[in-house]
LUMVO-893354 format. One line per field, with one value per residue (C-alpha): x, y, z. Coordinates in steps of 0.1 Angstrom, whole numbers. Example, Ala and Ser with C-alpha at 12.3 -4.5 7.8 and 13.67 -1.06 7.14 Angstrom:
BEGIN
c1 = [123|137]
c2 = [-45|-11]
c3 = [78|71]
This chain:
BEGIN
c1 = [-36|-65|-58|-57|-24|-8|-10|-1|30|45|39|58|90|90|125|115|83|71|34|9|-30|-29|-18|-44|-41|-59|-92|-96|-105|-133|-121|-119|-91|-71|-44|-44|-35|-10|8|11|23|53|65|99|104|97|82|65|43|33|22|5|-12|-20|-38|-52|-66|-78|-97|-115|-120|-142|-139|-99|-101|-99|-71|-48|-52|-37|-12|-1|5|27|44|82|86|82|75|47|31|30|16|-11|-24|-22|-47|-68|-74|-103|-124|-142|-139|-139|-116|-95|-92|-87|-55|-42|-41|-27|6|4|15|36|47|91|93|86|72|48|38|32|11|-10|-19|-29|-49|-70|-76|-88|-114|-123|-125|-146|-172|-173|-182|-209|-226|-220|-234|-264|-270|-260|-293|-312|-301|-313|-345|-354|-343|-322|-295|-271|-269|-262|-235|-218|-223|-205|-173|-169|-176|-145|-127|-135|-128|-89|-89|-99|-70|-47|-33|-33|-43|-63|-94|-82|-55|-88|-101|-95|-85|-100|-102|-63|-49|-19|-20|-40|-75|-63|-30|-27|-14|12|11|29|10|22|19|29|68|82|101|137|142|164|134|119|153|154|116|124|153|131|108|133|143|109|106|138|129|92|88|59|39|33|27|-1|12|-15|-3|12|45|64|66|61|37|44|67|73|75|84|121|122|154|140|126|160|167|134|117|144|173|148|122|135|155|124|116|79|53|40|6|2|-24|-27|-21|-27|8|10|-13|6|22|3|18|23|-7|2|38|28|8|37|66|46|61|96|99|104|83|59|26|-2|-26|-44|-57|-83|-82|-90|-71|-75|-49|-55|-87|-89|-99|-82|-98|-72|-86|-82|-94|-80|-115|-138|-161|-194|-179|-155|-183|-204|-172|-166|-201|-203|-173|-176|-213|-196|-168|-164|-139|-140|-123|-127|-100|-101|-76|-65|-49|-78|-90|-124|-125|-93|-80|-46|-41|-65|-91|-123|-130|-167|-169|-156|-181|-208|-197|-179|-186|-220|-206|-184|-198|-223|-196|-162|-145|-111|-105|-72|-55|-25|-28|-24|15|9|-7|-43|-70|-104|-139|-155|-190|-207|-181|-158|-122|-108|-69|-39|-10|8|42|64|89|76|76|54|29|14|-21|-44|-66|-102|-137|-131|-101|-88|-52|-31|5|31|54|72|67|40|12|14|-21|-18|-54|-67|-104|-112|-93|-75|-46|-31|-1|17|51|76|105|131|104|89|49|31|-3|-22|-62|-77|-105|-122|-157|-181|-173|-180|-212]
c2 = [-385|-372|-347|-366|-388|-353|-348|-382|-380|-349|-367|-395|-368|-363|-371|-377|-360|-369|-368|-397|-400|-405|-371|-352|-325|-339|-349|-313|-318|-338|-374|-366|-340|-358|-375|-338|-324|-350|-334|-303|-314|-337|-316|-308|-280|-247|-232|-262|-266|-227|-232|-259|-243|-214|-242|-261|-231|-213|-247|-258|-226|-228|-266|-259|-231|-255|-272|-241|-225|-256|-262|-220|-230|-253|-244|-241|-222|-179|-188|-210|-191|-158|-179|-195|-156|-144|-173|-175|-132|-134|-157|-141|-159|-158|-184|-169|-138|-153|-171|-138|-122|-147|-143|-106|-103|-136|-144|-149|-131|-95|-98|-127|-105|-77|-96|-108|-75|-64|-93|-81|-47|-66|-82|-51|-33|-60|-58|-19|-27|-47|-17|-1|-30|-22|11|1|-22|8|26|-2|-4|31|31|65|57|86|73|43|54|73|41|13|40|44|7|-1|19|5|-33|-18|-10|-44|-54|-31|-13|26|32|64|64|81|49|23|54|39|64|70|44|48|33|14|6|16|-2|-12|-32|-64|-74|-101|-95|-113|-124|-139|-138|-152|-143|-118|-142|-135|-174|-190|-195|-159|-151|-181|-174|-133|-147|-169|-141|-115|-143|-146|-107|-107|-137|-122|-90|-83|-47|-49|-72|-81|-92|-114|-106|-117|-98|-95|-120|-127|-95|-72|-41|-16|18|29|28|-6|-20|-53|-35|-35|-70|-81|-61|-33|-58|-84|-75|-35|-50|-58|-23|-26|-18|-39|-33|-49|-62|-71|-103|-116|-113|-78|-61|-79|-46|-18|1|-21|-12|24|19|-5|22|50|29|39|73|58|28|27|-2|-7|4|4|39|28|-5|-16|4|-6|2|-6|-20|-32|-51|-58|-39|-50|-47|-50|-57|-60|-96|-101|-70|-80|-49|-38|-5|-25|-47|-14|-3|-27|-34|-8|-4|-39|-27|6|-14|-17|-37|-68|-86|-81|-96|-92|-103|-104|-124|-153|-174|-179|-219|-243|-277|-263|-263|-240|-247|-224|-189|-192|-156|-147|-177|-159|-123|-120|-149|-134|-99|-116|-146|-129|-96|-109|-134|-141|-146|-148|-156|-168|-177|-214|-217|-235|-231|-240|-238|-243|-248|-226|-207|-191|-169|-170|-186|-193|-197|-197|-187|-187|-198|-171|-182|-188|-226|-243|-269|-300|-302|-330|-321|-320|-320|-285|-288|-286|-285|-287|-285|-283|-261|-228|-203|-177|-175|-152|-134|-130|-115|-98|-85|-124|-141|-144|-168|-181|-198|-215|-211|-228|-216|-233|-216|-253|-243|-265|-252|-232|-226|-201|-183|-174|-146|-175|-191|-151|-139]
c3 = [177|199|224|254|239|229|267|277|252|268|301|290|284|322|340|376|386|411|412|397|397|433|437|464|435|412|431|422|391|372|371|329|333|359|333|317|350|355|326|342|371|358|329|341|314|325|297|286|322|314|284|295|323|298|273|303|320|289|275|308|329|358|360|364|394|422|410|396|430|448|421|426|463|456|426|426|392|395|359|364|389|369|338|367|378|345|332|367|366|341|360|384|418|454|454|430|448|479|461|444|480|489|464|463|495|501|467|473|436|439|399|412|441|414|389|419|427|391|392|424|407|373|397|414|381|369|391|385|348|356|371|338|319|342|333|293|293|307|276|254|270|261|230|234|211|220|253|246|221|249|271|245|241|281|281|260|283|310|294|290|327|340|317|334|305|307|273|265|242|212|208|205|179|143|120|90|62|40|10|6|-28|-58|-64|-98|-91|-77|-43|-26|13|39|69|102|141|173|168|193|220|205|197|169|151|149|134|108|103|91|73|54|50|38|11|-4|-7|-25|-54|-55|-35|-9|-8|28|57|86|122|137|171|198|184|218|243|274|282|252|256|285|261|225|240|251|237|224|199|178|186|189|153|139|131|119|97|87|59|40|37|39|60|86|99|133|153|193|208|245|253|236|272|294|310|313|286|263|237|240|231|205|188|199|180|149|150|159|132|94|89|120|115|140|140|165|184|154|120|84|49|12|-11|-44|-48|-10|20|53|88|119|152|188|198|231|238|213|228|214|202|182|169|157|139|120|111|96|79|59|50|37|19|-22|-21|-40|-12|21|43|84|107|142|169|180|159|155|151|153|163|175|215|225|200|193|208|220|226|187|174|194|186|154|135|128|118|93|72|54|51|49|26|47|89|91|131|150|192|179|171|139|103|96|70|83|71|51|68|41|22|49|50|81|82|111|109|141|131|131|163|193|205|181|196|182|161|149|122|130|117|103|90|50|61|98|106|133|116|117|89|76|54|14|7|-35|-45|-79|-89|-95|-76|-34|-30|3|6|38|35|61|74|45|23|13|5|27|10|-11|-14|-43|-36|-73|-75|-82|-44|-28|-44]
């Protein structure tokens, strides 16, 4: 089913709306997205229109702003509109900040009103750092490396400021390189992301993950972010951490070390009390905002996708040139390629992708709420696993793809000095598939 009938299928589950392709609307947009739009507009489910006005937004950008900033006018649903601003703030627009003035100080929903008005400062911010991108060429120009050193860390600072979060410095520092498990043992990890919304299906998914530990136990575990819907946590105190983490995945008694999401800077102080919880929780485990550890044969590298910043890009550079390890196994919350909803991330096929395939033998990502195995580049794996309880969404396999499904569950990383194993598990623990990776395919 291509993409266009997955949108012309949800359509078709509208009761009563009201708009059609006639619809003043949608002469905003290129006569090619107009039945997409129509989706938007006559999905009568809340949560369903945001999500897709987060999918349409995030796959057509610029060609979506006029539109988006009509639809915000008239859009009913404080849910909607928050999901509209949230998508619409990266794109750096008149019009767009024209329309976030607009709903920052009109908005009927204080919260709307609010997220406007981070959305202006992101904006302002933004055009700050472009003077500092400025004066970061200069530095490469000359050649003066310890300048430009100095320049790339305030950089990344200054990226987590147009993102509103109010994270100091030292919580983007990685700490140094730990082990989790001796080099000589072999290793069974559990590996999952996009869970944190409090649904019937995060709790039957850590149900079906605390079952597997007990009939063959894990050492430790990877969240591929996007742990706590809808913007992430408001301190280490917040009380959805017992509902939403404590009371689900504590009775595995293992470490979990977690990675950032989109979702997970949503409020300002979310990534700081993501990294803070660390010191509160028995099993949650994130040093800092990227960081890197060794168990068994593998070395793991946790990152920060939602910034993919140059400093962040020097790191681990360097740390997967420094690496022994016979595996080397990255994650974090994008994914690189993918024929889920929001398909490829241009900037991380630009950016990363070139760090990685001649360094790394494993991508592994969530964003896309369902499981995936991807094309090989080079050495490098590419593999989702985004099912672990928010709303699933439908997926078509593509060119690229060795295996795509619509499902809830989580992915089982087995690996040896010869050999890497991943498994896709669903939530009634039926293995939906399993792809070896053996020495002679990583030289």
């Amino acid at each position: 089913m291509c993409r266009t009938a997955i949108f012309l299928l949800l359509l078709g589950r509208a009761l009563g709306g009201q708009a059609d392709l006639s619809d003043a609307r949608l002469a905003k947009l290129p006569p090619e997205l107009r039945e997409q739009g129509l989706a938007v507009l006559t999905e009568t489910d809340e949560e369903l229109r945001a999500d897709l006005v987060d999918e349409f937004i995030e796959r057509h950008g610029t060609a979506s702003i006029d539109f988006m900033v009509t639809v915000l006018e008239t859009e009913p649903s404080a849910r909607v509109r928050d999901e509209i601003i949230d998508q619409l703030t990266p794109i750096y627009s008149s019009r767009v900040r024209q329309a976030l003035g607009r709903r920052a100080a009109s908005d009927p929903d204080i919260s709307v009103a609010l997220r406007a008005l981070e959305g202006l400062r992101a904006q302002q911010t933004w055009a700050m750092l472009q003077l500092l991108e400025q004066r970061l060429n200069l530095a490469r120009e000359s050649g003066n490396q310890q300048e430009l050193l100095r320049l790339i860390r305030e950089k990344e600072r200054w990226v987590a400021l147009t993102r509103g979060a109010i994270l100091p410095g030292f919580m983007m520092e990685p700490p140094p390189v730990f082990s989790v498990k001796p080099a000589d043992r072999p290793i069974r990890v559990l590996a999952f992301g996009d869970f944190g919304q409090g649904t019937p299906f995060q709790s039957e998914g850590a149900a079906a993950m605390l079952q597997s530990h007990r009939r063959r136990p894990f050492d430790f575990a990877i969240t591929l972010g996007d742990n706590f819907y809808p913007k992430g946590m408001e301190g280490p105190s917040d009380p959805r951490w017992k509902t939403r983490w404590d009371e689900l995945y504590d009775p595995l008694r293992i470490p979990f070390f977690a990675s950032l999401g989109n979702h997970d800077w949503g409020l300002a102080d979310s990534p700081a009390a993501e990294v803070l919880y660390s010191y509160k929780s028995p099993s949650w485990r994130m040093p800092a905002t990227r960081y890197t550890f060794t168990a068994g044969p593998a070395q793991f590298f946790a990152l920060d996708t939602q910034g993919m910043s140059e400093a962040q890009l020097l790191w681990l550079t360097e740390e997967l040139d420094k690496s022994t390890a016979p595996w080397k196994i990255v994650y974090g919350h994008h994914p690189i390629y993918s024929h889920g909803a929001h398909g490829d991330t241009p900037r991380l096929v630009a950016q990363l992708l070139p760090v990685l395939k001649t360094r790394a033998d494993l991508y592994l990502a969530g964003h896309e709420h369902d499981m995936q195995h991807l094309k090989p580049e080079g050495r490098l794996h590419f593999f989702i696993a985004g099912g672990g309880g928010a709303r699933i969404r439908p997926i078509e396999a593509g060119p690229r793809s060795l295996f795509a499904a619509s499902s809830y569950g989580f992915a089982v990383l087995e690996a040896n000095g010869t050999e890497l194993k991943v498994s896709l598990i669903d939530s009634q623990l039926n293995k939906l598939y399993e792809h070896k990776i053996t020495r002679r395919e990583t030289p």
